[in-house]
MITORMI-229039 format. One record per residue (C-alpha): residue number from 1; chain; x, y negated, z. Coordinates in steps of 0.1 Angstrom, whole numbers. Layout:
N
(r NUM; A; (X; Y; Z))
...
% end
This chain:
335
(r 1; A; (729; -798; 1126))
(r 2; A; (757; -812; 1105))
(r 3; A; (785; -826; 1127))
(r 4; A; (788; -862; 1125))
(r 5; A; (818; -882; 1115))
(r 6; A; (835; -901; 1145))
(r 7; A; (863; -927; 1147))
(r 8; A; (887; -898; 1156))
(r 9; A; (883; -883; 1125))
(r 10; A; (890; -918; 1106))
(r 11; A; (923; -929; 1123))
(r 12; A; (930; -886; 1116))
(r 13; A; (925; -894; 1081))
(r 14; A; (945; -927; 1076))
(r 15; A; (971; -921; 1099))
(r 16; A; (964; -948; 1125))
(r 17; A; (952; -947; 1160))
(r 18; A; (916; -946; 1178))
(r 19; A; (922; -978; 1193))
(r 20; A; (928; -993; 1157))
(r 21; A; (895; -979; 1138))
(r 22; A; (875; -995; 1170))
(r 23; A; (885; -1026; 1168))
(r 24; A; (890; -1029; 1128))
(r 25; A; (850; -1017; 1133))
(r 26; A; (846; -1044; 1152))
(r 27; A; (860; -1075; 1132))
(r 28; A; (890; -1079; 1162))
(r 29; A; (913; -1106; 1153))
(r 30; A; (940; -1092; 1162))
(r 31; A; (936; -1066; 1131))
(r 32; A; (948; -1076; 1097))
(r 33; A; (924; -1082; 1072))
(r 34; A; (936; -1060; 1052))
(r 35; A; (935; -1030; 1078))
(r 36; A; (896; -1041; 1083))
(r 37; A; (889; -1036; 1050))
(r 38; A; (908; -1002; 1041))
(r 39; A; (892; -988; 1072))
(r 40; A; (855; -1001; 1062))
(r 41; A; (857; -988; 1029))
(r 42; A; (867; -958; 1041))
(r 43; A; (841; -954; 1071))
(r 44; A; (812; -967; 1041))
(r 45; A; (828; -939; 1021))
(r 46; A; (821; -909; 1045))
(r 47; A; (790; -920; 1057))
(r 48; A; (806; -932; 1092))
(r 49; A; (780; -943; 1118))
(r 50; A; (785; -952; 1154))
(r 51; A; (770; -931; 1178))
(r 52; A; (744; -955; 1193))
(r 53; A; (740; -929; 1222))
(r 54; A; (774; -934; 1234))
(r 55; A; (775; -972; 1230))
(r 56; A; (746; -979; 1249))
(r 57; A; (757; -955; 1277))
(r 58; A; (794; -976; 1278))
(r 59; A; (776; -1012; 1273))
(r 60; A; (745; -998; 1299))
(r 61; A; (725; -1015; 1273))
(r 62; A; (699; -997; 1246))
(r 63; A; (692; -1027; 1223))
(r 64; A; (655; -1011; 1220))
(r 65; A; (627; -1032; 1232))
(r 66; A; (594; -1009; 1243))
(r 67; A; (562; -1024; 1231))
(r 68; A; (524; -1009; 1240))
(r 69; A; (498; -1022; 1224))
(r 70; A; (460; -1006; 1220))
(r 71; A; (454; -1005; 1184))
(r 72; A; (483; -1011; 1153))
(r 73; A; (456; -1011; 1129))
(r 74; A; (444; -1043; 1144))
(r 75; A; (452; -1075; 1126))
(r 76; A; (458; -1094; 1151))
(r 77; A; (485; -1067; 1166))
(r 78; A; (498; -1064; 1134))
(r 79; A; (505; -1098; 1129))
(r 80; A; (523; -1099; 1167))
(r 81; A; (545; -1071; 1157))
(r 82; A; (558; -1086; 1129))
(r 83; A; (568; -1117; 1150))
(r 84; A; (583; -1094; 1173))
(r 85; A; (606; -1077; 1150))
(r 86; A; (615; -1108; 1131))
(r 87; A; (629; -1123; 1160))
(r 88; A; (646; -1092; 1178))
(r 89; A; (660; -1078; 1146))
(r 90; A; (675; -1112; 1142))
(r 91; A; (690; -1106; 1173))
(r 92; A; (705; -1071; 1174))
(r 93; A; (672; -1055; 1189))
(r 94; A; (652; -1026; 1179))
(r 95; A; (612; -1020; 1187))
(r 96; A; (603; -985; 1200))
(r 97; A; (559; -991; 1195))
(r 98; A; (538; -971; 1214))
(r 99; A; (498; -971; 1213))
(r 100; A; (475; -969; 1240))
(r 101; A; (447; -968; 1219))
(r 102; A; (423; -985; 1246))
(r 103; A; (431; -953; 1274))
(r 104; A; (448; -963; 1303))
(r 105; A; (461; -929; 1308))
(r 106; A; (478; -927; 1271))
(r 107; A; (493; -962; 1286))
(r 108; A; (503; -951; 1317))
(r 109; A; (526; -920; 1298))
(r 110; A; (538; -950; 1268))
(r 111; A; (554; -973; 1297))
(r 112; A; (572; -935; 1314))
(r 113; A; (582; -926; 1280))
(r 114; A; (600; -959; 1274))
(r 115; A; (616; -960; 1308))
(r 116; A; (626; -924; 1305))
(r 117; A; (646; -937; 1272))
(r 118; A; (659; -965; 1293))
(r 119; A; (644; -992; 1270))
(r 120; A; (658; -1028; 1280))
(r 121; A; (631; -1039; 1281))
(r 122; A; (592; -1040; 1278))
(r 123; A; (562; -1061; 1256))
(r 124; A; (528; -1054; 1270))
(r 125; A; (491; -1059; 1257))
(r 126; A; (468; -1043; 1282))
(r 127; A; (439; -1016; 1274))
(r 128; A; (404; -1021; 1278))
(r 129; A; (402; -993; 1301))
(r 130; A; (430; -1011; 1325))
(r 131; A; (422; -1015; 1363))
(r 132; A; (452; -999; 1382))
(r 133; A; (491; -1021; 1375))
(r 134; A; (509; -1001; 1404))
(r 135; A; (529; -988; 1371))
(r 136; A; (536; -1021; 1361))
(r 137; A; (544; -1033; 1397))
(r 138; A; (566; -1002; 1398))
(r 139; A; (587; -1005; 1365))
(r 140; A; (598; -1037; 1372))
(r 141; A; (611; -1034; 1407))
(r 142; A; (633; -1002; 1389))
(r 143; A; (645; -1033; 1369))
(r 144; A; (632; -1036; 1338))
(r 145; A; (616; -1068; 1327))
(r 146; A; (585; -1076; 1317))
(r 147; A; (569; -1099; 1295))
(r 148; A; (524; -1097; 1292))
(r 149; A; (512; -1111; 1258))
(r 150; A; (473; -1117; 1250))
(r 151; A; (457; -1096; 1276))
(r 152; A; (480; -1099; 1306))
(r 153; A; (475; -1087; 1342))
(r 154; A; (473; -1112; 1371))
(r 155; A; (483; -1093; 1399))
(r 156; A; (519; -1085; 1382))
(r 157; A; (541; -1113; 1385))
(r 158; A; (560; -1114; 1354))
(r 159; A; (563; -1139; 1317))
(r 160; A; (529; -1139; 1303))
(r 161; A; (522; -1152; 1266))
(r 162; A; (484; -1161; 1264))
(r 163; A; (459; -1180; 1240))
(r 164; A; (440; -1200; 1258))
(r 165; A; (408; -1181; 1254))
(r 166; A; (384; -1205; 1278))
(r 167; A; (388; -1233; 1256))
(r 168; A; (384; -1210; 1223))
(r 169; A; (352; -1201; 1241))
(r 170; A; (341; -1235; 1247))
(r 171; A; (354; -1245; 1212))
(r 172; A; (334; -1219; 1194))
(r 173; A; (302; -1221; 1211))
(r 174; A; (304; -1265; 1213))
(r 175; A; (307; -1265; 1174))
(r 176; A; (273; -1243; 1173))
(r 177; A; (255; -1264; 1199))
(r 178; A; (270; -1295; 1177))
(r 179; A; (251; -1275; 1144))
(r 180; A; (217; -1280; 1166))
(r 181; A; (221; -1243; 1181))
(r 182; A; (205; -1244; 1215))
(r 183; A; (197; -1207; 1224))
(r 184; A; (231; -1191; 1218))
(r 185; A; (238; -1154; 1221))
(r 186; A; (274; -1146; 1236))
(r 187; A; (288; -1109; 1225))
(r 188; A; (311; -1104; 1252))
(r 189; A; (338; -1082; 1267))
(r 190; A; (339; -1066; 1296))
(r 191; A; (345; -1084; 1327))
(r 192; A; (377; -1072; 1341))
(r 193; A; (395; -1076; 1310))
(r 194; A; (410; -1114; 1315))
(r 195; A; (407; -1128; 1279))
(r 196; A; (368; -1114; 1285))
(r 197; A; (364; -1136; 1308))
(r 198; A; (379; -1165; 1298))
(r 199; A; (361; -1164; 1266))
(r 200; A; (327; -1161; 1284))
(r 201; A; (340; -1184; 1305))
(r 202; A; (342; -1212; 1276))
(r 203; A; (311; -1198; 1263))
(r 204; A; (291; -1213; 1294))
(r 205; A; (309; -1246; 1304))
(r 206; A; (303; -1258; 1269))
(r 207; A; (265; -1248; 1280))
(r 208; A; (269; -1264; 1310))
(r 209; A; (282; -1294; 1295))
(r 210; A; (254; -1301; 1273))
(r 211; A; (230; -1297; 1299))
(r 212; A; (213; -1263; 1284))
(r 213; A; (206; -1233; 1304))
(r 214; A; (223; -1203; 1309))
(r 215; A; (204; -1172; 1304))
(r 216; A; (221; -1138; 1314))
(r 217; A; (199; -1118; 1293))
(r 218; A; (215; -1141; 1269))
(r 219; A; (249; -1124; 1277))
(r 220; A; (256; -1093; 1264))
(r 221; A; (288; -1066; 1268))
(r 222; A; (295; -1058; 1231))
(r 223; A; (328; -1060; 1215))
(r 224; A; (332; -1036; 1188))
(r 225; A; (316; -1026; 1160))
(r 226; A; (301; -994; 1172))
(r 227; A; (286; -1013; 1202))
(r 228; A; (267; -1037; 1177))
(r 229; A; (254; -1002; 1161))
(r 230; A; (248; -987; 1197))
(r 231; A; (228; -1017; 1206))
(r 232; A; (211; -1025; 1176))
(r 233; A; (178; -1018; 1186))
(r 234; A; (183; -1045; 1214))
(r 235; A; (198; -1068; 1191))
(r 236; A; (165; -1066; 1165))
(r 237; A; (145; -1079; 1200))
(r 238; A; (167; -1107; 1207))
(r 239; A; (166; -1125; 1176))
(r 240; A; (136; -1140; 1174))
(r 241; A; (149; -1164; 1201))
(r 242; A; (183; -1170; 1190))
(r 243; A; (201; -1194; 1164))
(r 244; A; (237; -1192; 1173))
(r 245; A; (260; -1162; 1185))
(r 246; A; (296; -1166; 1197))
(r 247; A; (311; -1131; 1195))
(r 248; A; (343; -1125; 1215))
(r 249; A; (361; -1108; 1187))
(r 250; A; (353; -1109; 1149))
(r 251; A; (349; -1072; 1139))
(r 252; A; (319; -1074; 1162))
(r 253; A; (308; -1104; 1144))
(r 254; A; (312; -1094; 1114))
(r 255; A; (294; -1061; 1121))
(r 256; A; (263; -1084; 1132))
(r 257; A; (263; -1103; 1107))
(r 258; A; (256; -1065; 1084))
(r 259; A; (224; -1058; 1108))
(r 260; A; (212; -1096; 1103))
(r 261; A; (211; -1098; 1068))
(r 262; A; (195; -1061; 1068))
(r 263; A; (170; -1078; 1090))
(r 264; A; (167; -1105; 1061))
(r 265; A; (183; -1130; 1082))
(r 266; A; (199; -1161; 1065))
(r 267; A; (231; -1168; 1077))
(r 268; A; (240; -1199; 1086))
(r 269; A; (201; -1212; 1081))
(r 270; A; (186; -1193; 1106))
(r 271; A; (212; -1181; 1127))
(r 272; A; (253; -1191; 1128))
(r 273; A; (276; -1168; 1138))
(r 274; A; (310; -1178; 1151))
(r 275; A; (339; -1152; 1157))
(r 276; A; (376; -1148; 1177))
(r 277; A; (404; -1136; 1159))
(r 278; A; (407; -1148; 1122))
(r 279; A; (421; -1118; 1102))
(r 280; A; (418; -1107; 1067))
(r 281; A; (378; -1100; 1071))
(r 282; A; (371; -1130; 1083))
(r 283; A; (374; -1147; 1047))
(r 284; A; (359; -1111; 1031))
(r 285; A; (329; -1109; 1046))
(r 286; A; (299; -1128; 1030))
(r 287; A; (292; -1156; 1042))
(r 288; A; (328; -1162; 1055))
(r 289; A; (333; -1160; 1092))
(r 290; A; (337; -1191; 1109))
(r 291; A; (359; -1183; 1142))
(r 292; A; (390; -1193; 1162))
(r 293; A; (421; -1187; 1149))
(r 294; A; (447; -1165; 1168))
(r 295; A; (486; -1170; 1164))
(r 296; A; (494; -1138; 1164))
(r 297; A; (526; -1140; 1146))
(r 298; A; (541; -1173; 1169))
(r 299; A; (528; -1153; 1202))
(r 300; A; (549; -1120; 1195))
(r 301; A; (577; -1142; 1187))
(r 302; A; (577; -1162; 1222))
(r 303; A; (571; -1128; 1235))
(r 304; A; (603; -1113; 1223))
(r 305; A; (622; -1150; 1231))
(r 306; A; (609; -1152; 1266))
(r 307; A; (621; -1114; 1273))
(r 308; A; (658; -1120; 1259))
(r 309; A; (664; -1148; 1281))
(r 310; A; (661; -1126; 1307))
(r 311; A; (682; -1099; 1293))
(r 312; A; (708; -1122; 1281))
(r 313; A; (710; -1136; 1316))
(r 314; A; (704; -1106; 1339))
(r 315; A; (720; -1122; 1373))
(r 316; A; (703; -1153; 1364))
(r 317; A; (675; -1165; 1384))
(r 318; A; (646; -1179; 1365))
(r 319; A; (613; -1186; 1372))
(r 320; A; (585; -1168; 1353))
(r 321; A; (571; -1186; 1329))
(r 322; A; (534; -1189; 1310))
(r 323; A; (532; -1196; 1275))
(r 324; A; (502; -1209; 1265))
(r 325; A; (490; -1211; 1225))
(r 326; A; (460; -1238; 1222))
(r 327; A; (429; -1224; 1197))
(r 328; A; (423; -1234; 1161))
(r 329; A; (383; -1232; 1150))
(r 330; A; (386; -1222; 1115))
(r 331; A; (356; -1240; 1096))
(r 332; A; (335; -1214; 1070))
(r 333; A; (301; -1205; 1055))
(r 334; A; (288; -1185; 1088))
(r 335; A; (287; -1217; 1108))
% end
């Protein structure tokens, strides 16, 4: 490995001392501005770069953020990361990303591997597979803060940035009862995963609120694509006696809306389909997915703004907070 260039080796070179280059590095006032700039030139010129190492172990401080997330592929992750970085390159922070893609095992070794690089701190969307937090529990009495976004844990007490998925629920499946749906089929998610529930949740009080039943066989785990392909077969039976679905996500919409209009189904005139998400596919897939729109961008920002004022206030005492991001029903041709 080629030796780096350190600050020793510029005040060698220009004949001044250690303390000098540092400072001069550092825009100190107490250097001339002519000094700064002879000793910046000079640094761009040889390809100077502070070891970041070294400062973090002086400052006790990283300026990385760890984030886990299941899936980066996913839109609505995508769109969160980009809030993320927006606001913590803004404000001297970088993003180590690690995936868990859905395994709570591969999520378990992502949260040691950040603590093991002494991360500052720690952004957090659970996987599906997610029923044991000691890890979580453990990592932030060691000190390091937390902040849950979109699916969050209750038993952990830490920030938590959150759509409010039980009124999404209740938004999307009130607009199809409004369209004259009355036997509604709810895709769901599984039950221990929080933002499953709440959507389900939503799904029967608006039932509940316009008097109609709910039917359980009416209610049915499926939340991605392969599922809808899994369960196809059961699908076919149920839709004679259906003229409305609520899916909790919209990949798994949009997958049955394929099988429907394989089936010869007209969508919306004999069945509407409402989604959860609102990316790119949404307006791509024909007809055009009516759904509820997720702020992915706005949530990984509050994320990232909700973790720095901790770590810009270490000793101070504040009380976790929940952020909470009302719905948006996005109005197309499915619907």
């Amino acid at each position: 490995m080629k030796n780096k260039v350190t600050i020793k080796d510029i005040a060698k070179a220009l004949g001044v001392s250690i303390s000098t280059v540092s400072r001069a590095l550092k825009d100190h006032p107490d250097i001339s501005e002519s000094t700064k700039t002879l000793i910046k030139n000079f640094a761009q010129e040889i390809n100077y770069r502070p070891n970041v190492l070294a400062l973090s172990l002086r400052q006790q401080k990283s300026h990385t953020i760890g984030l886990i997330i299941p899936e980066i592929v996913h839109h609505f992750f995508s769109s969160v990361i980009s809030g993320m970085e927006d606001l913590s390159y803004r404000e001297g922070y970088n993003i180590i990303i690690c995936q868990s893609t859905e395994n709570q095992f591969r999520e378990a070794a992502a949260l040691q591997t950040l603590i093991d690089h002494r991360v500052d701190g720690i952004l957090i969307s659970l996987s599906k597979s997610t029923q044991n937090f000691s890890q979580f529990k453990k990592a932030i009495e060691e000190g390091f803060p937390m902040v849950f976004f979109d699916r969050i844990c209750e038993s952990v007490e830490t920030d938590r940035v959150i759509m409010d998925d039980t009124e999404g629920g209740r938004l999307a499946t009130e607009y199809l009862i409004d369209k004259g749906c009355s036997n509604i089929l709810h895709l769901a998610a599984s039950s221990h995963l929080l933002i499953g529930r709440y959507r389900r949740d939503g799904y029967i009080q608006a039932l509940k609120d316009h008097h109609l039943p709910i039917k359980e066989e009416l209610i049915l785990k499926c939340d991605t694509q392969e599922e809808v392909l899994t369960l196809q077969n059961h699908l076919y039976e149920l839709l004679p006696q259906i003229d409305g679905v609520f899916a909790v996500n919209d990949s798994t919409a949009i997958a049955l809306i394929q099988i429907l209009k394989k089936k010869g189904y007209r969508i919306p005139q004999d069945i509407r389909v409402v989604g959860f998400g609102d990316g790119p596919n949404a307006t791509i897939v024909e007809p055009a997915l009516t759904t509820i729109e997720q702020k992915g961008y706005d949530m990984g920002r509050e994320s990232v703004r909700l973790l720095l004022q901790r770590l810009n206030n270490p000793s101070a005492s504040i009380s976790y907070q929940t952020r909470v991001f009302p719905p948006t029903l996005k109005i197309r041709e499915s619907a």
